[in-house]
C-alpha positions in Angstrom: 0.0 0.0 0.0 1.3 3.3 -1.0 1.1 6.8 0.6 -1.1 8.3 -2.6 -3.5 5.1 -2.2 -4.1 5.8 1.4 -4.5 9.8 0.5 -7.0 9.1 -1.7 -9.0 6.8 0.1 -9.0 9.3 3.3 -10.3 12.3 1.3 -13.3 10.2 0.3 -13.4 9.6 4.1 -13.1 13.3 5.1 -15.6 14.1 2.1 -18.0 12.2 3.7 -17.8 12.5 7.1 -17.5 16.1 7.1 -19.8 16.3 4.0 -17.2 18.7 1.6 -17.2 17.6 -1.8 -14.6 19.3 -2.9 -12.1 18.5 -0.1 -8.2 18.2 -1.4 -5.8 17.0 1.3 -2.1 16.5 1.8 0.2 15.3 3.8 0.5 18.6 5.7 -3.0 19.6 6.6 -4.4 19.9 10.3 -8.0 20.4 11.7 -6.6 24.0 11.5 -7.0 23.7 8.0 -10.1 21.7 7.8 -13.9 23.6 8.7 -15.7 21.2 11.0 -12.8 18.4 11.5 -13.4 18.5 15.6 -13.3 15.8 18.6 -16.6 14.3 17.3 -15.7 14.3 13.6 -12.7 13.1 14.3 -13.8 9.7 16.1 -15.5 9.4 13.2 -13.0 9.1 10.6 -10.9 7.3 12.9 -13.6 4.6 12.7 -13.9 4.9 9.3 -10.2 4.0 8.7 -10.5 1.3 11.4 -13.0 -0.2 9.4 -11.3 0.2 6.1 -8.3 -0.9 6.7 -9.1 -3.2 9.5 -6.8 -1.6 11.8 -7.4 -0.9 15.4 -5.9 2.6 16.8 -4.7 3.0 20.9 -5.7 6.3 22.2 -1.6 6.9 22.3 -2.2 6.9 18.5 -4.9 9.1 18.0 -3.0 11.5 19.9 0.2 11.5 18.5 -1.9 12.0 15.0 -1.1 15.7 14.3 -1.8 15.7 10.5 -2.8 13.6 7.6 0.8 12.7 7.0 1.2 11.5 10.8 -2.0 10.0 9.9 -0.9 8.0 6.8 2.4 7.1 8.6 0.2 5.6 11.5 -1.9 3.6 9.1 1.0 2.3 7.5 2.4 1.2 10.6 -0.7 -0.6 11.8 -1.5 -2.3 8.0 2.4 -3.9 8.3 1.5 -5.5 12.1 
């Protein structure tokens, strides 16, 4: 699994969840740059990636999950165990 693969498959996450159409991310993009990405949405996509990648995320993770590239790196990490 690549870094662009998981990239796409979490903007049709974020579209979805936080219902933007439009929505472009990268690697370097926070829920500073993101309208309505909060707690709640947040525990959202989390699930969402659990799901799709049939991962399970430790609170430890979540939190150390500062943007979508510390996002992809975590889903990476999880997807090798």
């Amino acid at each position: 699994m690549e870094r662009k693969e998981i990239l796409t498959a979490l903007n049709g996450i974020f579209s979805v969840v936080l219902n933007k159409e439009n929505l472009q991310l990268d690697e370097s993009m926070s829920t500073d740059d993101i309208d309505n990405w909060d707690s709640l949405t947040n525990m959202t996509i989390i699930s969402e990636i659990e799901r799709l990648w049939g991962v399970h995320f430790k609170l430890r993770d979540i939190i150390r999950m500062k943007n979508i590239g510390d996002m992809i790196d975590t889903i990476l990490a999880k997807s090798q165990q």
